[in-house]
mmCIF file of the N, C-alpha and C atoms, coordinates in Angstrom:
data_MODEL
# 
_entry.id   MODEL 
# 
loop_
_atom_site.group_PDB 
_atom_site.id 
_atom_site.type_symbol 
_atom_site.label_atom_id 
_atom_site.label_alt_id 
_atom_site.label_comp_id 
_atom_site.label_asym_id 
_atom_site.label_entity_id 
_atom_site.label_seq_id 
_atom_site.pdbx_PDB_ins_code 
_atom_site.Cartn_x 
_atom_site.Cartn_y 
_atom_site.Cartn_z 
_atom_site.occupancy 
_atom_site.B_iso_or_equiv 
_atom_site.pdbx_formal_charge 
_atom_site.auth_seq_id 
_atom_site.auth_comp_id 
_atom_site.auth_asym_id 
_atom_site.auth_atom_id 
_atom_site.pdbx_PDB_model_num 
ATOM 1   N N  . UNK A 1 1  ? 1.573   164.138 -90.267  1.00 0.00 ? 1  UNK A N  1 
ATOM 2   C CA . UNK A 1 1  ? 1.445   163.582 -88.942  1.00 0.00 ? 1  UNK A CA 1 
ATOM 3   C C  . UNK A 1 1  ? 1.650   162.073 -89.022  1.00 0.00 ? 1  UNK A C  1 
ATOM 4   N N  . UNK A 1 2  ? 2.339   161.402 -87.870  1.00 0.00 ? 2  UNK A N  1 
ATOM 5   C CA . UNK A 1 2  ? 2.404   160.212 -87.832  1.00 0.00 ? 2  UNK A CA 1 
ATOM 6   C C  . UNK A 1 2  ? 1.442   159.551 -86.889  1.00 0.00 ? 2  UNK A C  1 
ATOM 7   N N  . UNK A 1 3  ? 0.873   158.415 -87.212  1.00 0.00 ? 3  UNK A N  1 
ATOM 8   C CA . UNK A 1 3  ? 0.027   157.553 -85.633  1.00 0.00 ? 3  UNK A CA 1 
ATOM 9   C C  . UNK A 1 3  ? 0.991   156.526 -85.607  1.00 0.00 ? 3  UNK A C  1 
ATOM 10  N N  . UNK A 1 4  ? 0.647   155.581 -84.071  1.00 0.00 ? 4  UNK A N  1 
ATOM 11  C CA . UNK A 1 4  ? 0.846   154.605 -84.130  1.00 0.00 ? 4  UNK A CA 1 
ATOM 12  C C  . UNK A 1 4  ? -0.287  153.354 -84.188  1.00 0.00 ? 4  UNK A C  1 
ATOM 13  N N  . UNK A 1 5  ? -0.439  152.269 -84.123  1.00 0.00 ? 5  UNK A N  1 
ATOM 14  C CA . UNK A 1 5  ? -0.982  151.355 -84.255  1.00 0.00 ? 5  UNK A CA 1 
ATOM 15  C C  . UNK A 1 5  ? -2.337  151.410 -82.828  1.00 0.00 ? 5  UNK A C  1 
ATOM 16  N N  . UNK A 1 6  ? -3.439  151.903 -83.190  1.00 0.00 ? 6  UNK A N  1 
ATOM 17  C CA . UNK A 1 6  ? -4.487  151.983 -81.873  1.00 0.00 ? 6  UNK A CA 1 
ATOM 18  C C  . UNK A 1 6  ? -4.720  153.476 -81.463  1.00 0.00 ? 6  UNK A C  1 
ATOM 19  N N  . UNK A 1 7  ? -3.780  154.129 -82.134  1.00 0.00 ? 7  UNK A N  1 
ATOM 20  C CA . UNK A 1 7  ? -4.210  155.660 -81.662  1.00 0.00 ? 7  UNK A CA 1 
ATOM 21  C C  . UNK A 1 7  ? -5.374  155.757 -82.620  1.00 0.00 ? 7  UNK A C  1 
ATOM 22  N N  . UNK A 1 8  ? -6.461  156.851 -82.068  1.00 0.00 ? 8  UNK A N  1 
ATOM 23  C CA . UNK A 1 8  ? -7.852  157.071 -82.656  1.00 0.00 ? 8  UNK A CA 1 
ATOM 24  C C  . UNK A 1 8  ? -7.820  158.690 -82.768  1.00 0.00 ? 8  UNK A C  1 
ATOM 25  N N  . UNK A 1 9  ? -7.828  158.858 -83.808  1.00 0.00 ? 9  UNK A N  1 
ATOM 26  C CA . UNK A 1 9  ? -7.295  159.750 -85.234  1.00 0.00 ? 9  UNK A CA 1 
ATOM 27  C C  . UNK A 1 9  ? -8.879  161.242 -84.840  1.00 0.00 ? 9  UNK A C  1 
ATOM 28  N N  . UNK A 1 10 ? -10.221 160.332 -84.850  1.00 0.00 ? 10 UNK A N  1 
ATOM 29  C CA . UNK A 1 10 ? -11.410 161.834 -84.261  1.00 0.00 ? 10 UNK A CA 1 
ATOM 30  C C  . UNK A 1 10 ? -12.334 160.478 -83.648  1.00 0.00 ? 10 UNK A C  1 
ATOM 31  N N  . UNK A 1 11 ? -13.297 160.875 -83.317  1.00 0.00 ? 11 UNK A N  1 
ATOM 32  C CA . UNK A 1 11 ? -14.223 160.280 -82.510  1.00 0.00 ? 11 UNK A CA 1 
ATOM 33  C C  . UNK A 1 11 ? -15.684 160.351 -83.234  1.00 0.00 ? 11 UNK A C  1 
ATOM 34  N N  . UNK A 1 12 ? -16.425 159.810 -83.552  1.00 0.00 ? 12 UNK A N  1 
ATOM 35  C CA . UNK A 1 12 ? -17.735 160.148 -83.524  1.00 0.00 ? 12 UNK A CA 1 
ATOM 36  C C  . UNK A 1 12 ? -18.735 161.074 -83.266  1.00 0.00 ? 12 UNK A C  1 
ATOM 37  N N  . UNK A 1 13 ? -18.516 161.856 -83.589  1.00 0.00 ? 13 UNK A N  1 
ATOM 38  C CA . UNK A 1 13 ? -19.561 162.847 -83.547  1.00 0.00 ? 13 UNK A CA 1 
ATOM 39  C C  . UNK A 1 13 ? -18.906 164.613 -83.641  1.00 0.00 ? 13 UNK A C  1 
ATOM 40  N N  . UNK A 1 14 ? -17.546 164.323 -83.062  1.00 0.00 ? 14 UNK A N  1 
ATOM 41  C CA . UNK A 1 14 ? -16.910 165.744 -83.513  1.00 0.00 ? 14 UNK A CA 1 
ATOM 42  C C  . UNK A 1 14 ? -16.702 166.631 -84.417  1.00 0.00 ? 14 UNK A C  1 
ATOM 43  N N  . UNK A 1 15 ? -16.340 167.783 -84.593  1.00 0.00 ? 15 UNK A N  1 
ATOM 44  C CA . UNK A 1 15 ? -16.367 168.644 -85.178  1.00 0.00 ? 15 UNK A CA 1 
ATOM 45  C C  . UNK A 1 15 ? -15.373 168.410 -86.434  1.00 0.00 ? 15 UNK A C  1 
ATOM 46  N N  . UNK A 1 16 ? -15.786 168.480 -87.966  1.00 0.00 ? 16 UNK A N  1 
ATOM 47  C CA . UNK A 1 16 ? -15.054 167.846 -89.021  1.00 0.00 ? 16 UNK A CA 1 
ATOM 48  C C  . UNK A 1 16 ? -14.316 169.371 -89.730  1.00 0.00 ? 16 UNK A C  1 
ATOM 49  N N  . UNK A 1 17 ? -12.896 169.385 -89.441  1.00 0.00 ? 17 UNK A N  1 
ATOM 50  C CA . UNK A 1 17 ? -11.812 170.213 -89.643  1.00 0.00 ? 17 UNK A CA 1 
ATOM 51  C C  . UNK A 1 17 ? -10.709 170.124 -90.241  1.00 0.00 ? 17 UNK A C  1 
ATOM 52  N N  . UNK A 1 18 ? -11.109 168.886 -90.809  1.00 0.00 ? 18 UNK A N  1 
ATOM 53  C CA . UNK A 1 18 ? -10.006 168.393 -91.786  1.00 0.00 ? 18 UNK A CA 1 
ATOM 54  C C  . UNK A 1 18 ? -10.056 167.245 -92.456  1.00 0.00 ? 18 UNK A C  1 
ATOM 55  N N  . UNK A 1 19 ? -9.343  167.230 -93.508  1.00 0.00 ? 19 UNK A N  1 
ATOM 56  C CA . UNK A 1 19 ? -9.918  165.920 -94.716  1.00 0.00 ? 19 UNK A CA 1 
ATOM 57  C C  . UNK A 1 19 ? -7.978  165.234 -94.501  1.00 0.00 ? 19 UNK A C  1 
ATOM 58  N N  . UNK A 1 20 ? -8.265  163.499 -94.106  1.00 0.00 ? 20 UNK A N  1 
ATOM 59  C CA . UNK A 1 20 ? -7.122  162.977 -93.557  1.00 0.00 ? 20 UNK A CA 1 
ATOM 60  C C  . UNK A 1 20 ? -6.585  162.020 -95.378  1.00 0.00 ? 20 UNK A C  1 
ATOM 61  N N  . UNK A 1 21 ? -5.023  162.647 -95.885  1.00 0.00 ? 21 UNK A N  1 
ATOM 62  C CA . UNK A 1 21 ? -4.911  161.406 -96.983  1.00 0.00 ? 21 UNK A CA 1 
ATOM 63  C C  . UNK A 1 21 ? -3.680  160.347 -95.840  1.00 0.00 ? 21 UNK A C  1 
ATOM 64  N N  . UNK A 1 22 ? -3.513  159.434 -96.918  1.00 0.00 ? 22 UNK A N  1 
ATOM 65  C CA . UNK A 1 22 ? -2.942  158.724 -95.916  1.00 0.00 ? 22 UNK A CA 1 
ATOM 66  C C  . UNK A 1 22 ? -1.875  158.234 -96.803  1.00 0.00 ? 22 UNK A C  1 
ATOM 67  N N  . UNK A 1 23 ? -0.654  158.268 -96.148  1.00 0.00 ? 23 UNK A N  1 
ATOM 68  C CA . UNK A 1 23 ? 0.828   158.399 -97.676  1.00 0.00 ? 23 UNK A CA 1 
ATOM 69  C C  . UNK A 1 23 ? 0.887   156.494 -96.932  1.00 0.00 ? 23 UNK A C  1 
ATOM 70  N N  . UNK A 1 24 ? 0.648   155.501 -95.999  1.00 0.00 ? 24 UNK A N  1 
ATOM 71  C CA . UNK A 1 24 ? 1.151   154.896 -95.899  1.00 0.00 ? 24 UNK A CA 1 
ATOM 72  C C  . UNK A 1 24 ? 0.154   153.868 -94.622  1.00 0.00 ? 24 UNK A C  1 
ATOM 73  N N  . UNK A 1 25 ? 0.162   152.877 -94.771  1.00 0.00 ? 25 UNK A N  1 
ATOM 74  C CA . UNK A 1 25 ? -0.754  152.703 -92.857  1.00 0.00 ? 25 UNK A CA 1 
ATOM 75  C C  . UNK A 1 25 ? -2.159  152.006 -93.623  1.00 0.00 ? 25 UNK A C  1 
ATOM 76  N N  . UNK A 1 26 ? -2.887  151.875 -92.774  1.00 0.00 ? 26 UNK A N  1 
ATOM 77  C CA . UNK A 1 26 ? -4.176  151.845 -92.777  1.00 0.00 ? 26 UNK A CA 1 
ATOM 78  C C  . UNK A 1 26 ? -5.068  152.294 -91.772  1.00 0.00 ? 26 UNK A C  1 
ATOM 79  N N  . UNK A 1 27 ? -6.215  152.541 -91.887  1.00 0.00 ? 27 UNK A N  1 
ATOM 80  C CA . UNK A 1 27 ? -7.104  153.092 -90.756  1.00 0.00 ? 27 UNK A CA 1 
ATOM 81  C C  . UNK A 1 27 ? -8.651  152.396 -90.758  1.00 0.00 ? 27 UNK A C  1 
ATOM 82  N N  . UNK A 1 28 ? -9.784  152.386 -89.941  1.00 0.00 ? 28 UNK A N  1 
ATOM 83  C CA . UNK A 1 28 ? -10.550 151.894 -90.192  1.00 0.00 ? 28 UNK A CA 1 
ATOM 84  C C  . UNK A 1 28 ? -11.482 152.908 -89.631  1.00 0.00 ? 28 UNK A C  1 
ATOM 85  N N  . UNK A 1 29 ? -12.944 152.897 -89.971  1.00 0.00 ? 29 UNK A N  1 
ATOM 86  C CA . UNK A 1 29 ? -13.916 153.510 -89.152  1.00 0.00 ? 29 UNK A CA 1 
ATOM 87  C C  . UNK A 1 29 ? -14.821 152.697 -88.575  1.00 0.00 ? 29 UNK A C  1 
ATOM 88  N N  . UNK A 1 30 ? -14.800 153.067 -87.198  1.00 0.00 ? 30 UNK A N  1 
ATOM 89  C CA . UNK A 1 30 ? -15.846 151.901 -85.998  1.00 0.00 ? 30 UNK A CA 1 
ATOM 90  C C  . UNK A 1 30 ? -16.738 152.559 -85.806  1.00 0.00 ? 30 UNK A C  1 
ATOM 91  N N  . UNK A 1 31 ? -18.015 151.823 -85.852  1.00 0.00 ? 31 UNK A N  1 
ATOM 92  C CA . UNK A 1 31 ? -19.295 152.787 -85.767  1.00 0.00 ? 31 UNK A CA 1 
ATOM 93  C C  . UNK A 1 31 ? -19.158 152.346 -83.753  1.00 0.00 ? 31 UNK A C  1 
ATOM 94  N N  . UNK A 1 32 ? -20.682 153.031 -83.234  1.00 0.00 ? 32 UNK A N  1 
ATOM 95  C CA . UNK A 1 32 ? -20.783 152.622 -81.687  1.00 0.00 ? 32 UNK A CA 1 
ATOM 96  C C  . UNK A 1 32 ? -20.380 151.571 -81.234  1.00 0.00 ? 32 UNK A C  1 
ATOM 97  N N  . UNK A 1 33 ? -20.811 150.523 -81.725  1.00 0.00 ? 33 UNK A N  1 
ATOM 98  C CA . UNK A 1 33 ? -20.586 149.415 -81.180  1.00 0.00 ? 33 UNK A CA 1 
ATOM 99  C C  . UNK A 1 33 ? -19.112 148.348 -81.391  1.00 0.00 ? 33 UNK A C  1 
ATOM 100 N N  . UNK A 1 34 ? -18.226 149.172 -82.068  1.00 0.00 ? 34 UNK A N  1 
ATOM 101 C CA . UNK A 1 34 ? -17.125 148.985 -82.284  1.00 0.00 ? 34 UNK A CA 1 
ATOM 102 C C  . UNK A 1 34 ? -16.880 147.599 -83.203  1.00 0.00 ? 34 UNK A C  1 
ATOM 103 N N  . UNK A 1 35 ? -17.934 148.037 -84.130  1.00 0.00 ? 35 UNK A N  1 
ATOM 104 C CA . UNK A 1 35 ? -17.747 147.304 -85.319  1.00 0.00 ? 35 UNK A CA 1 
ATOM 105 C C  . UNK A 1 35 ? -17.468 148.304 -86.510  1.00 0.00 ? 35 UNK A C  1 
ATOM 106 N N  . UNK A 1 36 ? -16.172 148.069 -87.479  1.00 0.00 ? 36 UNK A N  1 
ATOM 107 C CA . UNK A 1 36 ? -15.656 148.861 -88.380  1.00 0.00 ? 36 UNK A CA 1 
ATOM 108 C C  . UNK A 1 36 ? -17.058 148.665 -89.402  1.00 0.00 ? 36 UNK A C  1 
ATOM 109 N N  . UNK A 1 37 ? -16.317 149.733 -90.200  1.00 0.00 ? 37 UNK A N  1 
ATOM 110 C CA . UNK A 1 37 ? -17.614 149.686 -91.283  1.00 0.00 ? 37 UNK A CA 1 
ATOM 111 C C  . UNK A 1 37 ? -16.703 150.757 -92.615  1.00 0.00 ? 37 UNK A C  1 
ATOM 112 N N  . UNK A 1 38 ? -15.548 150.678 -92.560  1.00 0.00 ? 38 UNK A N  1 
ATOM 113 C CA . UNK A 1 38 ? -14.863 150.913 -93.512  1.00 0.00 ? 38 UNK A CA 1 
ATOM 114 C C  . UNK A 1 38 ? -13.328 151.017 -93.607  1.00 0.00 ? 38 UNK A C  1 
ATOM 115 N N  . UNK A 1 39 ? -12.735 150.906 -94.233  1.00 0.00 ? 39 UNK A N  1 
ATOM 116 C CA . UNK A 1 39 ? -11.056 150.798 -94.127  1.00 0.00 ? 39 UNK A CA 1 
ATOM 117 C C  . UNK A 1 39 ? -10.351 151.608 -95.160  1.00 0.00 ? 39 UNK A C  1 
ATOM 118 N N  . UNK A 1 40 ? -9.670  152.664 -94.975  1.00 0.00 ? 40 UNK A N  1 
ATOM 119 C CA . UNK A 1 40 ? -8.835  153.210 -95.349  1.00 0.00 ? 40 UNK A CA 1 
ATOM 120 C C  . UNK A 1 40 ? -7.447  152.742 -95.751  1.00 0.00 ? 40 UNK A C  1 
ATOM 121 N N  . UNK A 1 41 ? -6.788  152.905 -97.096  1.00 0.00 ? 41 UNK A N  1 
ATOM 122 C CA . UNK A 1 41 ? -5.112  152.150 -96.897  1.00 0.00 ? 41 UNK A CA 1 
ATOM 123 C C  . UNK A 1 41 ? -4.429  153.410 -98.088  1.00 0.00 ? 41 UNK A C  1 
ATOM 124 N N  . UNK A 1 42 ? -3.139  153.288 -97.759  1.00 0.00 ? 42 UNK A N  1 
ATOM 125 C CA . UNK A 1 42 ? -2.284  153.592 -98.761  1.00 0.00 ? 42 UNK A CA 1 
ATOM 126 C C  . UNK A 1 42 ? -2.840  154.136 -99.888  1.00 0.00 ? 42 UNK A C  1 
ATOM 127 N N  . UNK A 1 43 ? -2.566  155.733 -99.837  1.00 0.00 ? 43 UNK A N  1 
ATOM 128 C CA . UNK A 1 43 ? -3.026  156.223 -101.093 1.00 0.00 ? 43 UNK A CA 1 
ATOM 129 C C  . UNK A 1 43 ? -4.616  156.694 -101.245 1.00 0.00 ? 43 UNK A C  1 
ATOM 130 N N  . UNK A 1 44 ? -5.090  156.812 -100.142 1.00 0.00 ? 44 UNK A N  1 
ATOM 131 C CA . UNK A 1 44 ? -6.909  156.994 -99.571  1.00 0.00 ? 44 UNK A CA 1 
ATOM 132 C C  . UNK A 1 44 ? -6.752  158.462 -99.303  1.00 0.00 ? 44 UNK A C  1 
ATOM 133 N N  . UNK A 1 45 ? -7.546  158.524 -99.185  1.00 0.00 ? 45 UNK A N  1 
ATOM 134 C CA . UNK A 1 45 ? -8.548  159.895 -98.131  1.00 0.00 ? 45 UNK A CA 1 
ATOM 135 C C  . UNK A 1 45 ? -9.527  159.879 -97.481  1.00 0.00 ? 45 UNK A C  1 
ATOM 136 N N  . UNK A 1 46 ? -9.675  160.108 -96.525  1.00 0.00 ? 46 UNK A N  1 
ATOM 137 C CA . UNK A 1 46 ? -10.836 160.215 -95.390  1.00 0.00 ? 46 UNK A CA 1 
ATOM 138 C C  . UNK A 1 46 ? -11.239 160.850 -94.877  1.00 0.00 ? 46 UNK A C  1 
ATOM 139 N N  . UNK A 1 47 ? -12.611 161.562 -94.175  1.00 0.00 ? 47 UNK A N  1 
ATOM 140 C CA . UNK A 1 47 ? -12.636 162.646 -94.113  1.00 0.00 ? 47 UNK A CA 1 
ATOM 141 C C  . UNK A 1 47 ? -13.347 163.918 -94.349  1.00 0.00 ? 47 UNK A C  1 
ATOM 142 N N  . UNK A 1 48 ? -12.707 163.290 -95.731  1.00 0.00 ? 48 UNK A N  1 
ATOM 143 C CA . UNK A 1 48 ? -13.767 164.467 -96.619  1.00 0.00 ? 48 UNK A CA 1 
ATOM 144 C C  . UNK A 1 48 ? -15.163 165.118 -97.123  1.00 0.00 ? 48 UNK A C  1 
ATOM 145 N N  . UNK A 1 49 ? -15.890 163.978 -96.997  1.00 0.00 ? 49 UNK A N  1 
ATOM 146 C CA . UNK A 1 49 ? -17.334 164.382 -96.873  1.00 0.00 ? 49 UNK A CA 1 
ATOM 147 C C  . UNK A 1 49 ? -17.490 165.010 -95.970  1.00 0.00 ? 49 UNK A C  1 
ATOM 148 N N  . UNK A 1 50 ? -17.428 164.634 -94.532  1.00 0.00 ? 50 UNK A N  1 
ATOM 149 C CA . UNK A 1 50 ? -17.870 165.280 -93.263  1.00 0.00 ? 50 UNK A CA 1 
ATOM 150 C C  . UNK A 1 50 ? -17.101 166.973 -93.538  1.00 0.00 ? 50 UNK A C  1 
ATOM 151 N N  . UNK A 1 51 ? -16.116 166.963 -93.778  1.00 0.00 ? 51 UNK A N  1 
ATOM 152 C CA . UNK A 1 51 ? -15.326 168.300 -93.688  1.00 0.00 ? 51 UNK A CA 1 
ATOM 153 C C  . UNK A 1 51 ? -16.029 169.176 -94.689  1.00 0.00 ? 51 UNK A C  1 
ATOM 154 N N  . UNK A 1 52 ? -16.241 168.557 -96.240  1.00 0.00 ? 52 UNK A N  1 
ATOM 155 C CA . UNK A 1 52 ? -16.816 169.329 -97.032  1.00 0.00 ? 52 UNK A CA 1 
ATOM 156 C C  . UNK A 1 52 ? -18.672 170.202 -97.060  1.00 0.00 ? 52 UNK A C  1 
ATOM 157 N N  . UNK A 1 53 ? -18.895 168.770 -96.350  1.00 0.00 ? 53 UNK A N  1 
ATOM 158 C CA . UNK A 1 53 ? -20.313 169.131 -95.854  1.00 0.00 ? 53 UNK A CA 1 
ATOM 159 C C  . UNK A 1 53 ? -20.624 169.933 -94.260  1.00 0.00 ? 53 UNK A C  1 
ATOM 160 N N  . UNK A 1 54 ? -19.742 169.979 -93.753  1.00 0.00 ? 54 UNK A N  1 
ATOM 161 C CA . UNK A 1 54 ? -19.476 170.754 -92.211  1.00 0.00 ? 54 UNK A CA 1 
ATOM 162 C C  . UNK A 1 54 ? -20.688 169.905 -91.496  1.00 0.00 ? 54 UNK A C  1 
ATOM 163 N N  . UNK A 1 55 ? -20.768 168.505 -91.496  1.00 0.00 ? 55 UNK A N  1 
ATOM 164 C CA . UNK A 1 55 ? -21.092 168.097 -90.433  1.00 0.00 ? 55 UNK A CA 1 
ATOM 165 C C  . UNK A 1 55 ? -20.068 166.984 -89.322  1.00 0.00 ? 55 UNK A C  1 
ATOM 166 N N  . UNK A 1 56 ? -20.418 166.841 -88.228  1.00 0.00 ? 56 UNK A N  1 
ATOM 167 C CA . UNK A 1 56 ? -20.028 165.773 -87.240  1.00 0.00 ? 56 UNK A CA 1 
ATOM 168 C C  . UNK A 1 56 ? -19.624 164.348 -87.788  1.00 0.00 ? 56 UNK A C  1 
ATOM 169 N N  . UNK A 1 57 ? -18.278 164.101 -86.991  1.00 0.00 ? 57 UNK A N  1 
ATOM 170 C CA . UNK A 1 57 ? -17.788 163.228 -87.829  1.00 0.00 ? 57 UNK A CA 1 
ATOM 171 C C  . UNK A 1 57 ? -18.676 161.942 -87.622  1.00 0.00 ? 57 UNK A C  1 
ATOM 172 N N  . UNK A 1 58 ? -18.749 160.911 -88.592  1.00 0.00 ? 58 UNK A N  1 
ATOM 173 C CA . UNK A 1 58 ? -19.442 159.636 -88.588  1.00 0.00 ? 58 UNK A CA 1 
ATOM 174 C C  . UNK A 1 58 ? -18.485 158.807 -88.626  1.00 0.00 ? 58 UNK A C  1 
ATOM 175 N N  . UNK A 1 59 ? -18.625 158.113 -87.278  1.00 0.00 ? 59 UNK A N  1 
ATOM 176 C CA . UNK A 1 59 ? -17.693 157.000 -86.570  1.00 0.00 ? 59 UNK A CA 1 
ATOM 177 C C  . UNK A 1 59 ? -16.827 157.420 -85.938  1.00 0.00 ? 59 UNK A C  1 
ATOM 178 N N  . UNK A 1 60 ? -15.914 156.353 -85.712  1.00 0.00 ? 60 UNK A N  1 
ATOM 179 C CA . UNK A 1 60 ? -14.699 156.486 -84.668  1.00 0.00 ? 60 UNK A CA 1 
ATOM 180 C C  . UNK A 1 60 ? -13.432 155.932 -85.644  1.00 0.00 ? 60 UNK A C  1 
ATOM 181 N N  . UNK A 1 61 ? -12.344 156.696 -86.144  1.00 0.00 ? 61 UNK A N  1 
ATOM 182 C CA . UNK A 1 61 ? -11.195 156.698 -86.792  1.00 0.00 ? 61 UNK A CA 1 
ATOM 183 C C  . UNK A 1 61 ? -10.043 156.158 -85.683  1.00 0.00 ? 61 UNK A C  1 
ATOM 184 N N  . UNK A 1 62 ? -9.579  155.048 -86.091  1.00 0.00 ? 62 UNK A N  1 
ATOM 185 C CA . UNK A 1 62 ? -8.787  154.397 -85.468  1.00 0.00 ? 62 UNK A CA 1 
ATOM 186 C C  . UNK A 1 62 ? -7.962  153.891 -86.535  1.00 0.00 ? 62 UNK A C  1 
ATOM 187 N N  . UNK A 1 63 ? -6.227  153.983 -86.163  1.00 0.00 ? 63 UNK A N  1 
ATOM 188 C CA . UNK A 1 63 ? -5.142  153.401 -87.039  1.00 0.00 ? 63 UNK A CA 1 
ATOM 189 C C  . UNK A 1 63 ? -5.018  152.005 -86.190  1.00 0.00 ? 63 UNK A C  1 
ATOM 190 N N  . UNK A 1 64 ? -4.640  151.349 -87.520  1.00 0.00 ? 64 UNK A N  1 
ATOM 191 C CA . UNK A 1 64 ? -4.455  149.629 -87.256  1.00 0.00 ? 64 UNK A CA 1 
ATOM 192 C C  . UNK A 1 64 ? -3.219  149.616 -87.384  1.00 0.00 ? 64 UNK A C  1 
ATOM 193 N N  . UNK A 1 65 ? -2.458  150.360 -88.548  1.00 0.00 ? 65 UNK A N  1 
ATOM 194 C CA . UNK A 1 65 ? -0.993  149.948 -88.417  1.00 0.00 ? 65 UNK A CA 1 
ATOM 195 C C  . UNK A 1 65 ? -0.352  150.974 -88.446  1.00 0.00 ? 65 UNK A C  1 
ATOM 196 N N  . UNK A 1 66 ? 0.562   151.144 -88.025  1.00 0.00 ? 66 UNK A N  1 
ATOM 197 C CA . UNK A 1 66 ? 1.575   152.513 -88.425  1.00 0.00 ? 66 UNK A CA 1 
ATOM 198 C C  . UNK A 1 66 ? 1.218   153.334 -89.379  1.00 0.00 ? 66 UNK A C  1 
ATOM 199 N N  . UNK A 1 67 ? 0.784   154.330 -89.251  1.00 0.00 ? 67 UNK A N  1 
ATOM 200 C CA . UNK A 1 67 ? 0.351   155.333 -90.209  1.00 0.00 ? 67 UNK A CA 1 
ATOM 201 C C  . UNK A 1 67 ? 1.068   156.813 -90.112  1.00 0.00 ? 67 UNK A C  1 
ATOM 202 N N  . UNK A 1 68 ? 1.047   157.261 -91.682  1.00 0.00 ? 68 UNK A N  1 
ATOM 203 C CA . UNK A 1 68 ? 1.369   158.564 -91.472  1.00 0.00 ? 68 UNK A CA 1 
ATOM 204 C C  . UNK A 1 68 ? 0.948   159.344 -93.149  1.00 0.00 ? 68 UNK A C  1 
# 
């Protein structure tokens, strides 16, 4: 899958159905108050706890730059 720059990838609190790698881009996670609190780049994975543990996702996944 490709994003563009500002598209928001899951939301906070949803249902975790998939573990995201990332061939290229960066991404960040914004907690409520729309302060990040982690960054994803080139060659990452994200995701995966929540998916492996089957709980609700923690934060809000948003791409900063062209990602795919």
């Amino acid at each position: 899958m490709s994003y563009e720059r500002g598209d928001q990838i899951y939301m906070d609190g949803e249902e975790s159905d998939a573990i995201y790698f990332i061939h290229k881009g960066e991404v960040k996670l914004f907690a409520e108050n729309d302060f990040y609190f982690a960054i994803f780049k080139s060659g990452e994975t994200f995701g995966d706890v929540d998916a492996h543990c089957g709980i609700p996702r923690n934060g809000t996944a948003k791409v900063t730059t062209e990602s795919c």
